[in-house]
N, C-alpha and C positions, 0 to 999 in steps of 0.2 A: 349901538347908539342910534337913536333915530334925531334925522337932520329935518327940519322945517323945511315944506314944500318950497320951490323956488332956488333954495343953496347948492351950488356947484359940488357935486363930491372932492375932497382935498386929491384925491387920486385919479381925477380926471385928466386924459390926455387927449382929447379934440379927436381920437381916431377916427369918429364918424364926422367929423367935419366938413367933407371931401364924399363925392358922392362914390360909394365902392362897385359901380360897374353893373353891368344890366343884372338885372333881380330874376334869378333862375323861377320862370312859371310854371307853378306845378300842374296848375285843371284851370282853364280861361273857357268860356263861353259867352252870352251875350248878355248875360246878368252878373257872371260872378268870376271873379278871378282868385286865384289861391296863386300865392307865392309862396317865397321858403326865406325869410326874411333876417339878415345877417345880426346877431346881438348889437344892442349900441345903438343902431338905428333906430331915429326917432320917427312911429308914424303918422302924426301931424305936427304942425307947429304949435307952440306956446307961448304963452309971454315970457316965460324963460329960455326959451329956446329959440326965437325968431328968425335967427341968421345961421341954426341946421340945416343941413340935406335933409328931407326926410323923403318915408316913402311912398308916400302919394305924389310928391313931386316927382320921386323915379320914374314908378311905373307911371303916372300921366305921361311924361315922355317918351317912353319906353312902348307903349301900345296906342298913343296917340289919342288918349279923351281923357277925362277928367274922372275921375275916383273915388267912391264916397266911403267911410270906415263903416 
């Protein structure tokens, strides 16, 4: 069954709601960073998602500058 963009899946339980702990870096240099990025986790925000963790916000904290997808 396919749901209209924006609808909560009925089986959603918030597990990424909560930020899940520093983002294991796989290869970072001074252009590019690779992670290994946990399911669930959303990586930017949306209009449906605004009040997510996601992982740009992680890793911005996590290595200390800003992130671009």
């Amino acid at each position: 069954m396919t749901r209209p963009c924006g609808e909560t899946p009925d089986d959603y339980d918030g597990a990424m709601d909560q930020a899940p702990g520093p983002l294991p870096i796989l290869f970072g240099d001074d252009r590019f960073v690779v992670v290994d990025k946990p399911p669930g986790l959303l990586v930017h925000r949306s209009s449906v998602a605004a009040d997510r963790v996601t992982l740009l916000q992680l890793l911005r904290d996590q290595i200390g500058c800003f992130v671009y997808p």
